[in-house]
C-alpha positions in Angstrom: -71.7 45.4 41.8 -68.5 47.6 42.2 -66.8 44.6 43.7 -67.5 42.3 40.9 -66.6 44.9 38.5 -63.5 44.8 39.9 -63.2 40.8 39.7 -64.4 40.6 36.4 -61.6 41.9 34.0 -62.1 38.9 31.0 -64.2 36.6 29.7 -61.8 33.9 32.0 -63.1 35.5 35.1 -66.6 34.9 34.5 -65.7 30.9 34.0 -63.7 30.4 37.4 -66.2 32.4 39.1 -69.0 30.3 37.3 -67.0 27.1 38.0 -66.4 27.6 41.4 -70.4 28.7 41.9 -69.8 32.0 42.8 -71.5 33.2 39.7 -74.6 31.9 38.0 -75.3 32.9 34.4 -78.8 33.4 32.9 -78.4 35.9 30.3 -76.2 34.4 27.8 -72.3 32.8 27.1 -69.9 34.2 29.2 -68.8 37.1 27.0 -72.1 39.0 27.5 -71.5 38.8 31.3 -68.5 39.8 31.1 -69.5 42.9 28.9 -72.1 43.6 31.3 -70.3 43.8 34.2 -67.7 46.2 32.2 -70.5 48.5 31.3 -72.3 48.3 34.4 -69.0 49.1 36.3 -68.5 52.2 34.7 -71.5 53.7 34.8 -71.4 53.4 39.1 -69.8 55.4 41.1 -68.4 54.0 43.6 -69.3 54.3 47.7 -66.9 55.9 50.1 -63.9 54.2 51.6 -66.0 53.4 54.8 -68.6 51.1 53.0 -69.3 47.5 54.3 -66.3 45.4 51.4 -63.7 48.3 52.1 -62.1 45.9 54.4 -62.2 42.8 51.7 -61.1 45.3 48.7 -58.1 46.2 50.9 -57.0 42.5 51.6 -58.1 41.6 47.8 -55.7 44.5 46.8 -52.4 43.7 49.2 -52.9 40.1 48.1 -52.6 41.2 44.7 -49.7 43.6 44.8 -47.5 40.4 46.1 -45.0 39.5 43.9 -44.7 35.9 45.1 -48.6 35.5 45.0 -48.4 37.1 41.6 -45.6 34.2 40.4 -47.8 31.6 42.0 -51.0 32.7 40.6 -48.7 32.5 37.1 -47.3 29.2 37.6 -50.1 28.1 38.1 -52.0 29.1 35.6 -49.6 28.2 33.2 -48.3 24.5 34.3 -50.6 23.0 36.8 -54.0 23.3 35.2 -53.3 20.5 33.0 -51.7 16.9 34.3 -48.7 17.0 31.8 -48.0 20.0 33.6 -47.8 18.3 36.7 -46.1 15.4 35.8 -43.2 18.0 33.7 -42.8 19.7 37.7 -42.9 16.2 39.2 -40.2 15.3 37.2 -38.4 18.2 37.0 -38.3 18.0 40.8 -37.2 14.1 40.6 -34.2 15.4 38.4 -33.3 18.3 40.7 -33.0 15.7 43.7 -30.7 13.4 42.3 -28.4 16.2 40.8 -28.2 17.4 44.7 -27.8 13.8 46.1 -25.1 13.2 43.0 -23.2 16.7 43.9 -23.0 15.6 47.7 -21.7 11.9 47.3 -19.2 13.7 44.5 -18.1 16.2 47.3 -17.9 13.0 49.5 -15.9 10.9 47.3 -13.6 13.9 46.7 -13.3 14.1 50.5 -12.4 10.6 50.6 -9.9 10.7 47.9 -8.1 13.3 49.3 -8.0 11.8 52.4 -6.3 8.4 50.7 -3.4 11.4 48.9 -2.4 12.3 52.2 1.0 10.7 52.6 1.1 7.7 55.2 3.0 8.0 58.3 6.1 5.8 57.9 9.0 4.3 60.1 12.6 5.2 59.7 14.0 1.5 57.7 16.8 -0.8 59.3 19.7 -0.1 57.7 22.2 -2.7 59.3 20.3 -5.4 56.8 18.0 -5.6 54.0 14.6 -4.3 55.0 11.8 -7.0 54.9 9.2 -6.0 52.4 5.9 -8.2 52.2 3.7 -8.2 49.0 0.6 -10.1 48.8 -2.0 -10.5 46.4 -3.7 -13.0 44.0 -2.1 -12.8 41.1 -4.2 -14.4 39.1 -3.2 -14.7 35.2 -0.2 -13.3 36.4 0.7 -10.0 33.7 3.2 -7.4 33.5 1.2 -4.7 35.7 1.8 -7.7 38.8 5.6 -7.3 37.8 5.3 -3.9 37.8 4.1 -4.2 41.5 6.5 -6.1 42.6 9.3 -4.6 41.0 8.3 -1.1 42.8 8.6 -3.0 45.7 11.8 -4.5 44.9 13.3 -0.6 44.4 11.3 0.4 47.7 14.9 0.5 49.6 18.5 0.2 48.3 18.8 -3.0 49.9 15.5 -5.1 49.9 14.1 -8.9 50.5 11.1 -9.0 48.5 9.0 -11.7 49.9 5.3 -12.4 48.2 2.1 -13.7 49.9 -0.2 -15.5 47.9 -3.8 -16.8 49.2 -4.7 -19.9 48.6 -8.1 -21.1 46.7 -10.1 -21.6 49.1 -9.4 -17.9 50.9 -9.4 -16.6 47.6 -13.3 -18.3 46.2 -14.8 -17.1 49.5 -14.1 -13.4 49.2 -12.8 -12.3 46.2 -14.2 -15.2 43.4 -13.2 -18.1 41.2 -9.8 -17.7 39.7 -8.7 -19.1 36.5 -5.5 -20.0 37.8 -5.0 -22.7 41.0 -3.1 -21.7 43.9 0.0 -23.8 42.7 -0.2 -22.3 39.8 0.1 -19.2 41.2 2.6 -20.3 43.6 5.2 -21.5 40.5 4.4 -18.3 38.3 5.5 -15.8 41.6 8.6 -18.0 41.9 10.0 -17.4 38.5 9.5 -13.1 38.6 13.3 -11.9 38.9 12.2 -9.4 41.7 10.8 -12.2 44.2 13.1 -13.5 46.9 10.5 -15.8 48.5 7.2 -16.5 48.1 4.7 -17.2 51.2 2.2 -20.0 50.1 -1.6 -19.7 52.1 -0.9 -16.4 52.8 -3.4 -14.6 55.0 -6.3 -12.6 53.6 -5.8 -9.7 56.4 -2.5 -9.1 57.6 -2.2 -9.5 61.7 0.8 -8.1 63.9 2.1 -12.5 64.4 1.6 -12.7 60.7 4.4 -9.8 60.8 6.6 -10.9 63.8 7.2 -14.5 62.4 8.1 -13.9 59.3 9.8 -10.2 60.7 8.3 -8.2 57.9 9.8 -4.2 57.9 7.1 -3.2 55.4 4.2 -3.6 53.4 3.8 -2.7 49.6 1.0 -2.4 48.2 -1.2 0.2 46.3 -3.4 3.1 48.3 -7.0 1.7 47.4 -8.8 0.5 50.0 -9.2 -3.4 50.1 -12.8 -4.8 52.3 -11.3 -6.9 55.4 -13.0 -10.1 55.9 -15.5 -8.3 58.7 -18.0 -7.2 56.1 -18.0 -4.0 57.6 -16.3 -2.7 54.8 -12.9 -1.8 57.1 -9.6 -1.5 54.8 -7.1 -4.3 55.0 -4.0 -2.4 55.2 -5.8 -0.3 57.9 -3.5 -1.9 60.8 -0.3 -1.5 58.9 -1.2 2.4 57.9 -1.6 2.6 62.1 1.7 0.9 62.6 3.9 3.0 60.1 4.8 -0.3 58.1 2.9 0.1 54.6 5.1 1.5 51.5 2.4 3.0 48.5 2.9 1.9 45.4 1.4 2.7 42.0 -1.2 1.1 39.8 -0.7 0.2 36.5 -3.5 1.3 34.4 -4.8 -0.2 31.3 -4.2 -4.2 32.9 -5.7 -6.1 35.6 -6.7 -9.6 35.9 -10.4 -8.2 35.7 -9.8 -6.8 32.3 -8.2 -10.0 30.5 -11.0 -11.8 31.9 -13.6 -9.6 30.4 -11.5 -9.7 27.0 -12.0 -13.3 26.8 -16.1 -13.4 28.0 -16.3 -10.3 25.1 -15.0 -12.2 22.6 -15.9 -15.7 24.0 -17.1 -17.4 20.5 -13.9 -16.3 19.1 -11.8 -17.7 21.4 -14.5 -21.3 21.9 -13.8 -21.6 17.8 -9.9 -21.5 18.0 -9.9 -24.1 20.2 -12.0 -25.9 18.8 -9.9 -25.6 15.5 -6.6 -26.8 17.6 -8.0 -30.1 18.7 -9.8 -29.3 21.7 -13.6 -31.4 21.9 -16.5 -29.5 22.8 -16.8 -31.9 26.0 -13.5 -30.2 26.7 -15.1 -26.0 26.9 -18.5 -27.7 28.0 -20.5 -27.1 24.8 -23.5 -28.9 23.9 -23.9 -30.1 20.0 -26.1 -27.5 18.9 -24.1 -24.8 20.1 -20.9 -26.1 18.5 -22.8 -26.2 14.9 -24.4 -23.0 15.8 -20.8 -21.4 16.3 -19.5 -23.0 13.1 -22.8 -21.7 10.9 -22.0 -18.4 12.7 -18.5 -18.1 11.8 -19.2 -19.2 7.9 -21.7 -16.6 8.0 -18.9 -14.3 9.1 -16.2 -15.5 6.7 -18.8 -15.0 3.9 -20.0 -11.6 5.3 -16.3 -10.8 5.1 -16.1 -11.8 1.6 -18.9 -10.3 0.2 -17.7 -6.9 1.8 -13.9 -7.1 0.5 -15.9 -7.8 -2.8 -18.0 -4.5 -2.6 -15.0 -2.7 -1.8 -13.1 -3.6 -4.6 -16.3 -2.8 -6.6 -17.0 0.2 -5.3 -13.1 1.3 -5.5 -13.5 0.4 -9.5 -16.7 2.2 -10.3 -14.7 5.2 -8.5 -11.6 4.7 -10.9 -14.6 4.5 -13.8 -16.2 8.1 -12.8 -12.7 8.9 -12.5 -12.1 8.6 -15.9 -15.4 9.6 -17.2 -14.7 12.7 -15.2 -11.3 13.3 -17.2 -12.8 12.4 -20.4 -15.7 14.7 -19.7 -13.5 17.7 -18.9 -11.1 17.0 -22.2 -14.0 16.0 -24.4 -13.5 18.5 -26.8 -9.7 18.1 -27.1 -10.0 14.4 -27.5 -12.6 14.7 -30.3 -10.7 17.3 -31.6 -7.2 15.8 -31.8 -9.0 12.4 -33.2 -10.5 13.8 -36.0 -7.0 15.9 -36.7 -5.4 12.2 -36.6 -8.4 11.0 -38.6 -8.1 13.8 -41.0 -4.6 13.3 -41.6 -4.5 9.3 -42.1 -7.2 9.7 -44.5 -5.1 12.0 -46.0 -2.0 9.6 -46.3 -4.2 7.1 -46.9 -5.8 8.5 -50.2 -2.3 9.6 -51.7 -1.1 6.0 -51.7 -4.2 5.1 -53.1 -4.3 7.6 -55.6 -0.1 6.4 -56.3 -1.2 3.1 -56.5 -3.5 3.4 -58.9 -1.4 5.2 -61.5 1.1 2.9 -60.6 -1.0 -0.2 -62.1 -2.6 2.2 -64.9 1.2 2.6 -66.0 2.1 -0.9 -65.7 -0.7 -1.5 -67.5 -0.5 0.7 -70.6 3.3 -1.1 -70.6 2.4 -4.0 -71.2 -0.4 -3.3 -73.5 2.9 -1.9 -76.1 4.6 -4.7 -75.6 1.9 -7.3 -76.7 0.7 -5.2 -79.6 4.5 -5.2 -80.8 4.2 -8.9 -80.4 0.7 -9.9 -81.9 2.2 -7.4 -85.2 5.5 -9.8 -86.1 3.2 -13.0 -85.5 0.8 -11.6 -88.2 3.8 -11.1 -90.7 4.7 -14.6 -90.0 1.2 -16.4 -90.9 1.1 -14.3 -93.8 4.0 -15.3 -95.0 3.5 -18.7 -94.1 0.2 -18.7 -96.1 2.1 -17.6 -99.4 4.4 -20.5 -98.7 1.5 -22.6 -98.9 -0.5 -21.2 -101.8 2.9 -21.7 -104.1 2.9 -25.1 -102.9 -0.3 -26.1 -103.5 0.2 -24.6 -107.0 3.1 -26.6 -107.3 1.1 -29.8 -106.5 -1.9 -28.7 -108.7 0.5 -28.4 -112.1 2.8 -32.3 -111.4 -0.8 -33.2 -111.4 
């Protein structure tokens, strides 16, 4: 009883110990066990240290008083008695793994590199004539960063004979890939860089020591990165020529390679399909088939009008901001506005009703004018018919007596 006492701490307890069927219940739910036990346990007085479980308390009590079986008993209890627990240290694990593989291949490749910065060992130059450099490459879409190349190795030595190796199609398809250019184009575009001297047609795709003796090449230029040989063992090219003393380093330039004009064009590929088609070429000519030239055209009226309608909105939106602009200002200087209107108001109303007002007495004078002057007038016309009517009586009466 002591020994259970001392298992049975919690209400917990009494369900692993009832899960596991070291305890059976008939009394009641768990907590009444447990309550018993507690009760029970402290009313018992426990045996001497020589009883018959003094051996197990002692192992129960070191196992206990581990720390690392302590942490264990926690992590467990907190993340693997449910299976998103398990899956959450699973992956957690899976994630810890590839951070350590990642942190080793980074320390590898950081090995590597600065193994490749170590300078290369390199023979003293002829200098009774020009020292033979050899250049080779593709040279595909020939650009500027080529040029660059070759103009490094131009400048290698005070006195140099620049002389360029350029595979052919056939070398180049089978381990590097399709080019865009042929090999006589290639050929012609090396011939007219100011810093060539000659150019060597099928050139091989790994150099050899009778590639070197017949055409009694010094040096080879060429940048540090490691190029596969044709083995497939992933060996460098330039790996005999580092050994010999005969390769010269030059520098990259970054920002152009053949590879990225390439993957300018495939980005922007129905751009590019639509200008030509707009400058004559047939969609026989860029392999298109009919619904995919009237799907590019739909696509790029869509655009136009996409464009369109956005310039529109912008110009929209830039006006209602000039309109809350101005509501804005008229908002703020409301009250001097209204103000300085009604002053202006006030004082044209003003003006307005004195010319009235001088206008009026203006025509009220006018008036009472002429109003004299045609009573004067209708007086001396009244004088007249009178006296013309006494004319007229006398000579009536004159007519009335000859009668």
């Amino acid at each position: 009883m002591t020994f259970f006492g001392c298992l049975i701490n919690s209400v917990e307890d009494v369900k692993k110990l009832s899960r596991h069927g070291i305890l059976r219940s008939f009394i009641g739910d768990n907590a009444a066990v447990c309550k018993m036990f507690s009760t029970m346990n402290n009313c018992i007085v426990g045996p001497s240290r020589n009883f018959h479980y003094a051996h197990l308390f002692n192992k129960v009590n070191r196992h206990c008083d581990r720390h690392l079986n302590k942490w264990m008993a926690s992590f467990r209890r907190k993340y693997i008695h449910s299976l998103w627990g398990v899956i959450s240290i699973l992956i957690a694990s899976a994630l810890l793994l590839l951070a350590l593989l990642q942190s080793r291949k980074d320390n590898s490749l950081m090995e590597g590199e600065q193994k490749k910065r170590l300078p290369v060992p390199m023979n003293e130059p002829p200098t009774d004539r020009p020292v033979r450099v050899y250049a080779d490459g593709i040279y595909d879409l020939f650009h500027f960063g080529h040029a660059r190349s070759l103009e490094q190795a131009k400048k290698s030595f005070p006195n140099t004979y620049l002389l360029v190796g350029c595979c052919n199609d056939e070398t180049t398809h089978k381990y590097k890939g399709k080019t865009v250019m042929t090999d006589l184009e290639r050929y012609e575009s090396l011939r007219h860089c100011k810093w060539v001297d000659e150019v060597i047609p099928d050139a091989p795709w790994v150099i050899t020591q009778e590639f070197l003796d017949k055409h009694k090449i010094d040096f080879v230029a060429h940048d540090s990165l490691p190029y596969a040989d044709a083995s497939g063992a992933g060996k460098d090219v330039y790996e005999f020529v580092k050994a010999a003393g005969k390769f010269k380093e030059t520098q990259r330039t970054e920002g152009i390679s053949t590879s990225d004009i390439i993957m300018r064009i495939v980005k922007d590929y129905n751009e590019y399909v639509m200008r030509n088609l707009d400058r004559g070429y047939s969609r026989k000519d860029l392999n298109l088939s009919y619904v995919k030239e009237k799907r590019l055209r739909v696509n790029r009226g869509l655009k136009k009008l996409h464009e369109k309608v956005k310039k529109h909105q912008e110009k929209v939106e830039e006006k209602i901001e000039t309109v809350k602009k101005h509501r804005n200002i008229w908002v703020e200087n409301a009250d001097r506005l209204v103000a300085g209107f009604l002053e202006m108001f006030e004082e044209g109303c003003h003006t307005l009703g004195t010319v009235i007002r001088d206008r009026i007495q203006e025509q009220i004078g006018t008036t009472n004018i002429r109003g004299l002057i045609y009573d004067k007038e209708d007086g001396s016309s009244d004088d007249e018919y009178y006296y013309d009517d006494t004319t007229d009586e006398e000579e009536y009466y004159d007519d009335e007596g000859e009668d």
